[in-house]
N, C-alpha and C positions, 0 to 999 in steps of 0.2 A: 715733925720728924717721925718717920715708920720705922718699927725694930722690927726688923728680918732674923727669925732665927736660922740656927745651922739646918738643924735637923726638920725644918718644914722645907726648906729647898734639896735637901737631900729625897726627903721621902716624895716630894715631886716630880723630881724626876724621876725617881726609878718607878714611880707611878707611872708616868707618861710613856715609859719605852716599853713596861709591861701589856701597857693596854696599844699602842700602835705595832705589837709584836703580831697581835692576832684581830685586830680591826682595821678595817681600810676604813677612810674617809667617806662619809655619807655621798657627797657629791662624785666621789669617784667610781663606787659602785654604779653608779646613776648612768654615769658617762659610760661605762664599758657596756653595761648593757645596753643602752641608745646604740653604740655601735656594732653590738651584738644585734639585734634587732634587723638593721638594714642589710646587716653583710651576707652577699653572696655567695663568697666564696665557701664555700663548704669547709676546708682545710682551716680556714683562720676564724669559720664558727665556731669550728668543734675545739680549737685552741680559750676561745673567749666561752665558751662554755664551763673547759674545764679551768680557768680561771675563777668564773664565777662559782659553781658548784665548791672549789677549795676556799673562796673567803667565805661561804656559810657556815662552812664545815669546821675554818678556824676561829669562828668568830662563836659559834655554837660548844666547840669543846675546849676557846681558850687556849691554842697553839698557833707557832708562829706558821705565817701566811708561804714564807719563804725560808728553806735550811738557811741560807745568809741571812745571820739577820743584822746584817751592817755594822758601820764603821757611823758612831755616833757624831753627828756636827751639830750642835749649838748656839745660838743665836740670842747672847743676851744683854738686855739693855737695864742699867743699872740707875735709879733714882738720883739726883744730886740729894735729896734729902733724906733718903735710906741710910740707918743707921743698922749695925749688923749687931747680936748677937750669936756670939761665934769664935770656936779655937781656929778654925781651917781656914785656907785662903776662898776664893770663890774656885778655882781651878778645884782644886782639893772635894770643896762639896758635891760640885757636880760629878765629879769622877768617884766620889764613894754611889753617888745615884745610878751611875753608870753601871759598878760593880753589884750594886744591890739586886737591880732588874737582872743583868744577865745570871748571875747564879741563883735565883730564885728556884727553890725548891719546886715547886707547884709550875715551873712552865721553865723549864733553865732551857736559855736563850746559847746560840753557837757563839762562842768565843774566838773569833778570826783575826784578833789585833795582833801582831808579829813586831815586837823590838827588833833594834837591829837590821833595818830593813836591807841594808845593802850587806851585811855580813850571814850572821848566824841565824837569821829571822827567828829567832825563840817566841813563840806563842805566848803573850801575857797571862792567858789564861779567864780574866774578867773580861777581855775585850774593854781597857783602858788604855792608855788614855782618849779621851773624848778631843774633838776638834772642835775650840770654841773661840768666836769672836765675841769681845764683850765692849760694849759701849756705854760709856757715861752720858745720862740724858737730864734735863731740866723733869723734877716731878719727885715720887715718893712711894713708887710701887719697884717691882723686880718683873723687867717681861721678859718671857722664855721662849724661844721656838724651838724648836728640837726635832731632827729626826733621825731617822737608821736606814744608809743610804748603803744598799748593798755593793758587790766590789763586779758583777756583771755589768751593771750601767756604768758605775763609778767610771772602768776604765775604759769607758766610749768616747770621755770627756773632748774635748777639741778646742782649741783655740790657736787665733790668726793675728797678727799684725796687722789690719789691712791701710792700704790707701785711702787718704779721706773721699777720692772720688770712686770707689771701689763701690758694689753692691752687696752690701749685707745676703740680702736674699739668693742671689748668686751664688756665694758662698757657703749658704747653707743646703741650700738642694747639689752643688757637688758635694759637700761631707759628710752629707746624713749617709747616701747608699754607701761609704764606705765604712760606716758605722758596725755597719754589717747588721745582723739579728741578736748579739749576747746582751743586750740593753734592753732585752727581752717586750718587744712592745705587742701592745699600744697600751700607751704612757705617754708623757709631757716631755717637751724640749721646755731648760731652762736656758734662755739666754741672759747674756750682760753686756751692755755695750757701752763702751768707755773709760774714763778713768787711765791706769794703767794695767800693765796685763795681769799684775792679781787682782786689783779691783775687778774688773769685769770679770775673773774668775769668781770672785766671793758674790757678785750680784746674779751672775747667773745660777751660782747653791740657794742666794738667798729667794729668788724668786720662785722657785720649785715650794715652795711654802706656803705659797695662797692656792685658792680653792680653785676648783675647775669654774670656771663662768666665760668661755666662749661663746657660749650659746646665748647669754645674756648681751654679749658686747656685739656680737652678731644682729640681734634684735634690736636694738636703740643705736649702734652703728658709732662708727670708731668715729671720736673726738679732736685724736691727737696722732702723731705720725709714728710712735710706739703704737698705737692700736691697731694701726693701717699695715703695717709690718706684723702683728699677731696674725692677722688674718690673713693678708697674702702667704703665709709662711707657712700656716698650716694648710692651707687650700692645694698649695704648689707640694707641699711633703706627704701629702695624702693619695694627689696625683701621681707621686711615681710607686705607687702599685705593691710597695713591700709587703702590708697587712700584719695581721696578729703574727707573733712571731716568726717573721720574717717568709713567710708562705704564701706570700701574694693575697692581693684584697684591697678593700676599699678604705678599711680606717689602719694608718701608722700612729698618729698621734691624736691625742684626745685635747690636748689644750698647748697652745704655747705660747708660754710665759717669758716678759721681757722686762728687766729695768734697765735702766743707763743713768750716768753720770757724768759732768763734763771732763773733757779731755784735753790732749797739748792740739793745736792745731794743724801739727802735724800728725798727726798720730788718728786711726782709729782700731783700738781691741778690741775684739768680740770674740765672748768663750761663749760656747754650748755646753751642755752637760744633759745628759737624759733622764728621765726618771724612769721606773720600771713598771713593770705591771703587780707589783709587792710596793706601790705610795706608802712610805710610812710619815706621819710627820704630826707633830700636834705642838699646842699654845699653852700660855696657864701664864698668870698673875700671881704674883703675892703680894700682900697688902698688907700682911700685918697682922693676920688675921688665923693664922694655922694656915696647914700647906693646902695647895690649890689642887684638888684630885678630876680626875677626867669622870667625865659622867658617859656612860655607856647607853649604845646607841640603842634601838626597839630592832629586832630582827624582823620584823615585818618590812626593814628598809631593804633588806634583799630579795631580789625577787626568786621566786621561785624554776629554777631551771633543771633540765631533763636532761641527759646525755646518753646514748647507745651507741655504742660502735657499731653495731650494725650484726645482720647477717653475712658479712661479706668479709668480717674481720677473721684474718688469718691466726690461728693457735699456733705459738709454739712452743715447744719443750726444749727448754735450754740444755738440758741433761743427754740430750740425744741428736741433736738438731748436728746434720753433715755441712760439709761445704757444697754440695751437691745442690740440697736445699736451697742454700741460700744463693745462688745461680736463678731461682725463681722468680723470686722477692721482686716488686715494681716498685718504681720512685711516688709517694705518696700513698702507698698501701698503708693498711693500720697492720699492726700485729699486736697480737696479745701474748705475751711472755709469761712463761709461768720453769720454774726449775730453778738453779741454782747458778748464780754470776757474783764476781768479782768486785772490787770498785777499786778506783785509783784517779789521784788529782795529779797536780804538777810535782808536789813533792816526793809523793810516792812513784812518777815517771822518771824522776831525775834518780830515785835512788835503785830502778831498775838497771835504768840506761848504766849506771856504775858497776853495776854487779854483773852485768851481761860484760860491759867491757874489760873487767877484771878478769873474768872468768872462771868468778867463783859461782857463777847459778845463782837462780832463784832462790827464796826462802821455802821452806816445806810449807805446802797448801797454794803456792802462787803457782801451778802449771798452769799456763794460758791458752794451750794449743787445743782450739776449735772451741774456744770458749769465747764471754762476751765482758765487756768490762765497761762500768759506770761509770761515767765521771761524778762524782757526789763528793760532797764531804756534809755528812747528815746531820742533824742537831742530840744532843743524848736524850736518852729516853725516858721516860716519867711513867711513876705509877704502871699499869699493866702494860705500857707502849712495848710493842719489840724492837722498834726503833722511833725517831723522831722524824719530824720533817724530812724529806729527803729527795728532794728537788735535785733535778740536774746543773750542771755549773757548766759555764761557758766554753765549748768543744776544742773553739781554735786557739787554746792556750796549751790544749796536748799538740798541735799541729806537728812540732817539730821534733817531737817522739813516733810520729805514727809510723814512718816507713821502718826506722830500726825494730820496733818492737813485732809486727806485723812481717819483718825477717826471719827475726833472731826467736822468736815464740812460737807460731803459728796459731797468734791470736786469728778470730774469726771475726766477730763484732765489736762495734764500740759503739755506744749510747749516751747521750749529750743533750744539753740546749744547743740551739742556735746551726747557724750553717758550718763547715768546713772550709779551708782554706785551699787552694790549688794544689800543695806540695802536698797536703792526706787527701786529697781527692784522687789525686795521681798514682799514691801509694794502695789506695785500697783499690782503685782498676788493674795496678798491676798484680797485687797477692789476689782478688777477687772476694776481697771480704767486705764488707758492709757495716756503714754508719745510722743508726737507729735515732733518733730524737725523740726525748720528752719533754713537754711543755714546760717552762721555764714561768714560774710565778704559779704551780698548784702542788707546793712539796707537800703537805699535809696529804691532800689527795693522793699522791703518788707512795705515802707511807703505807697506808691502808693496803698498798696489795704486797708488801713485804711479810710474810710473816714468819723469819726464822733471820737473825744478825750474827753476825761469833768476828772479831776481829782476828783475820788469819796473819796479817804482817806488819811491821811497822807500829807496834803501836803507841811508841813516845810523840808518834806523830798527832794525835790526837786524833781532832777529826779528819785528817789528811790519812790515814792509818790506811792498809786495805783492811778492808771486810767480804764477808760471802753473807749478799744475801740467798734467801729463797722463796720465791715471788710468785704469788699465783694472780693471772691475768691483768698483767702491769698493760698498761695501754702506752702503743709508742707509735712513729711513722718511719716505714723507707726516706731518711732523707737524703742519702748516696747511695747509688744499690751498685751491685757487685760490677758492671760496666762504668759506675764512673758518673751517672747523670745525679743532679744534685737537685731537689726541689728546691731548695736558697735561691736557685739561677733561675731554674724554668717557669716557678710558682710567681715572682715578682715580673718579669719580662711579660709573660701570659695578662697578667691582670692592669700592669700600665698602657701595653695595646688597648685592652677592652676601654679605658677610663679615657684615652687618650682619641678613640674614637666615637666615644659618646659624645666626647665636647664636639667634636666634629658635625656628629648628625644633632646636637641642638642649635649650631652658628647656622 
């Protein structure tokens, strides 16, 4: 019999979310780089660059990789011979480990859990409770998986009812491109096949768990007809051309990971779920022995990468910058931003969209006309920071504010991860203003060019609140430029041609 105390499985986990906050996975840095390495596309190097350059950068000063930093899910298997030391239930412990990692003084992690969800969405503030399945197993230890699965990928998730004579793979190369780019890749497709439809939901979460080894099952060659389906699946989703963050290229996913489970025989489920280019996820045993802490990795596992935007990269001053200007602007140019801009998420959109339709105006400091606005909601700041993390969040969740606001404001820009949707693509060809993108999985990087925060509205909102930053040479792309063309379209069509007629000239 093992006596498990409370407080070794508490200080365990918030061990483990502390340290997968600002370390990626050895094997995963591995993998972006190999696909860094080959990739041609210029647009989705320079995206796997500044990926790579922001996990040195988090992993060297100990800050999270991405402003999300997830919606914690759980994975524990519990001893039949484990005997607890303990007031708390097991829910209980882990959710105090939960709370402990995110308000940690020394690195305080973003808080995004909202009670409530279909009412008054109230911010809990720790980012509890945690998502956990727990299972009774034959044995005498406590195993843990755990990770902090942000709400970009999260809501890419998919799942199908399909027919047993139906094709999996078929299935998944139509869903993936509607996935769109806020799943921000290249990253891991988790699937689950079987069961019923939450099972195959929880196997494809559970799967995203194990380590990258494609390259391994590649080399000694698939066994089983889950192996055969890993490979076709990435070979076929690589193929159609979307690349690092959605900008055309040669690698979308780095691994894809499958379990299954038996099913009715009528029936087969298959959920997808993505993982991002911010893999957070780690393991740990307890035994009995005092809590199981993560041993941290040698930074000589990162390799060393260079980034220049070049001579060719366009300055601008937000403080001054006309609409005339941005009339210039090309689809996939770089610009480097420097001056003073806004930010604002979904919450702070809806509470615009209210006050414009009232007609009591804006708040004092929100004028928007001929200005630019972030989508962020950034992590708080520590020690000398002026701010935290402060990565871009997923663009086409403002989609269905863009055309009011870009009315009723004379907003100029908006700046996001990911691609646009048709109705703010439509909206910014007709006002003539323009969607800017930043790289989605390098918030820490993208911190570093902030250097002045002051929250101007909202600010029960938390990190949803507006703020005015002021930024000296933020690196971003044209990704909708004031006509309307979208590199999300051009950059993934462009590079599935090239891939699609290589196979050509080697058959």
């Amino acid at each position: 019999m093992t006596m498990i105390r409370q407080d070794d499985l508490i200080e365990s986990v918030a061990d483990a979310l502390q340290f997968i906050s600002y370390y990626h996975p050895k094997d995963f840095i591995q993998a972006v780089h190999e696909a860094y390495l080959k990739e041609e596309s210029q647009a989705a190097k320079d995206a796997m660059a500044q990926i790579l350059i922001n996990s040195r950068m988090c992993a060297e000063g100990k800050r999270p990789l991405c402003q999300d930093t997830g919606i914690v899910t759980v994975f524990i298997k519990i001893g039949m011979d484990v005997q607890w030391d303990a007031a708390m239930s097991v829910s209980e412990m882990i959710n105090e480990g939960v709370r402990r990692a995110y308000t940690h003084p020394d690195n305080v992690l973003r808080a995004s859990i909202l009670a409530d969800p279909a009412g008054e969405r109230r911010n809990t503030r720790d980012n509890t409770p945690a998502v956990i399945h727990t299972e009774v197993v034959p044995g005498n230890t406590v195993d843990v998986t755990l990770a902090a699965k942000g709400g970009g990928s999260e809501n890419k998730s998919k799942m199908v009812m399909l027919n047993p004579s139906d094709s999996i793979v078929d299935w998944v190369l139509k869903t993936v491109p509607t996935m769109g780019a806020g799943w921000c890749p290249p990253g891991m497709l988790g699937i689950g096949i079987g069961g019923t439809a939450e099972k195959a939901a929880v196997l494809a979460k559970e799967s995203l768990m194990d380590p990258i080894d494609i390259h391994e099952l590649r080399s000694r060659g698939p066994q089983t007809r889950v192996e055969e389906l890993r490979l076709e699946i990435m070979d076929k989703v690589n193929q159609l051309g979307i690349g690092a963050q959605g900008l055309g290229g040669l690698t979308t996913v780095l691994d894809v990971k499958i379990k299954d489970y038996p099913t009715h025989a009528a029936s087969l489920p298959v959920a997808m779920i993505p993982n991002c280019a911010a893999t957070r996820h780690a393991h740990f045993v307890l035994k009995g022995e005092g809590p199981a802490l993560q041993t941290p990795p040698d930074l000589s596992d990162w390799p060393e990468i260079s980034w220049d935007v070049g001579p060719s990269a366009r300055r601008v001053n937000l403080d001054s910058v006309s609409p005339q200007d941005v009339l210039e602007w090309q689809p996939g140019e770089t610009i480097l931003l420097s001056g003073k801009m806004l930010t604002g998420r979904d919450a702070a959109h809806k509470r615009i969209q209210e006050l414009i339709e009232s007609g009591q105006g804006l708040p004092e400091g929100v004028d928007l006309k001929g200005r630019f606005i972030y989508y962020v909601g950034p992590v708080d700041a520590v020690r000398d920071e002026v701010v935290g993390p402060a990565g871009p969040t997923t663009s086409t969740r403002m989609d269905k504010f863009t055309g009011m606001i870009l009315e009723n404001t004379g907003l100029l820009g908006m700046i996001g991860k990911a691609e646009r949707g048709q109705v703010a693509i439509d909206a910014i060809r007709k006002h003539q203003a323009v969607y800017l993108m930043a790289v989605g999985g390098a918030a820490y990087l993208v911190s570093k060019a902030i250097t002045n925060s002051r929250v101007v509205a909202f600010p029960e909102l938390g990190m949803e609140a507006i703020y005015e930053f002021e930024v000296k040479d933020m690196p971003v792309t044209v990704a909708v430029d004031s006509r309307g063309e979208s590199v999300h379209q051009t950059g993934p069509q462009e590079w599935a041609a090239k891939i699609e007629q290589r196979a050509v000239v080697v058959q």
